[in-house]
N, C-alpha and C positions, 0 to 999 in steps of 0.2 A: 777391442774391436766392437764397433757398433754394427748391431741388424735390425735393419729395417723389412717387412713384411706388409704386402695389401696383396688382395685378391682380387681376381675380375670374373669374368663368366666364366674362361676357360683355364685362367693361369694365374700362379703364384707366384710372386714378385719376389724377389731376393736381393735386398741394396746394403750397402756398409760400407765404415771405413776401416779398413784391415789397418790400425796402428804399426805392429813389426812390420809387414810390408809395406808400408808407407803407400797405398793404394786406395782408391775408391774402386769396389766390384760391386758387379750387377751379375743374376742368372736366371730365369723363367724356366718354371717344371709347370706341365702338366696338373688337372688336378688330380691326375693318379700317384704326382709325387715324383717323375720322370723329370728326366730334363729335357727339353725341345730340343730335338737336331737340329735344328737350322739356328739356334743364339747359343755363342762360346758359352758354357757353362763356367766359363773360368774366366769374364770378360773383366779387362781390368782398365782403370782411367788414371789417368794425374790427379796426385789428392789436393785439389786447387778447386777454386769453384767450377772455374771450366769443364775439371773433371764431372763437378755435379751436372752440370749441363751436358756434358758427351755421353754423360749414362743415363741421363735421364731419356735424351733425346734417342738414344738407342733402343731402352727401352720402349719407347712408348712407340718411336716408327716397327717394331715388332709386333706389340699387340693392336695395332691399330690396325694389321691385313685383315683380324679378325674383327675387331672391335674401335668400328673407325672414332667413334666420339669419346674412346676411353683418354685420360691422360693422369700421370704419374699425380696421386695426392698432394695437394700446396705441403701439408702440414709435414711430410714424407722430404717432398724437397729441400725444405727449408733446415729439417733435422739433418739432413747429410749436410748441409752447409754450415750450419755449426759445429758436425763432431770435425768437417775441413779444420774448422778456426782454431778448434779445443789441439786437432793434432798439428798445427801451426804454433801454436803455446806448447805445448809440449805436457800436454794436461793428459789425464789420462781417459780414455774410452772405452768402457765395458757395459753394457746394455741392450738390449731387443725392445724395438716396439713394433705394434701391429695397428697400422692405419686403415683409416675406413677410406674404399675407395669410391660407393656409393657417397658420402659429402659430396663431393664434385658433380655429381649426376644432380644430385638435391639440390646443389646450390645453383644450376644453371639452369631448373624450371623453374624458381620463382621470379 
């Protein structure tokens, strides 16, 4: 399983690809560490790229009631779309990484 992690003002991002379940999940806590009532904490996608796009885009129309110009890190997306490809090969996936979600902010004022 791959975990992916970024932070915003108010929340902490939870993305991966669950290999035995054969799923793409997403989940948003609080930063007390809670999960948000209002997004499944158990939200799960097709492990296809699609999927990366239906979580992504879930994600991000979530944090964007609060945080309209927030959107999910390139570097963050791109990683689920490979560990897609890695569980399409049948490779194996086990790692966390933690993306910075400030880049995206940095890279659209210059």
């Amino acid at each position: 399983m791959s975990q992916h992690i970024t932070k915003t003002k108010y929340y902490s991002i939870q993305m991966g690809v669950d290999r035995p379940c054969q799923e793409v999940f997403a989940a948003i806590f609080s930063k007390k560490g809670d999960a948000v009532f209002d997004f499944d904490p158990f939200s799960k996608f097709e492990p296809s790229l699609q999927g990366v796009e239906d979580a992504v885009l879930a994600v991000e129309n979530y944090v964007k009631k609060k945080e309209p110009t927030w959107s999910v890190p390139t570097s963050m997306r791109d990683a689920l779309m490979e560990d897609v490809g890695r569980l399409a090969r049948g490779e194996d996936i086990n790692y966390g990484k933690t993306h910075d979600s400030n880049a995206i902010e940095n890279a659209s004022r210059v």
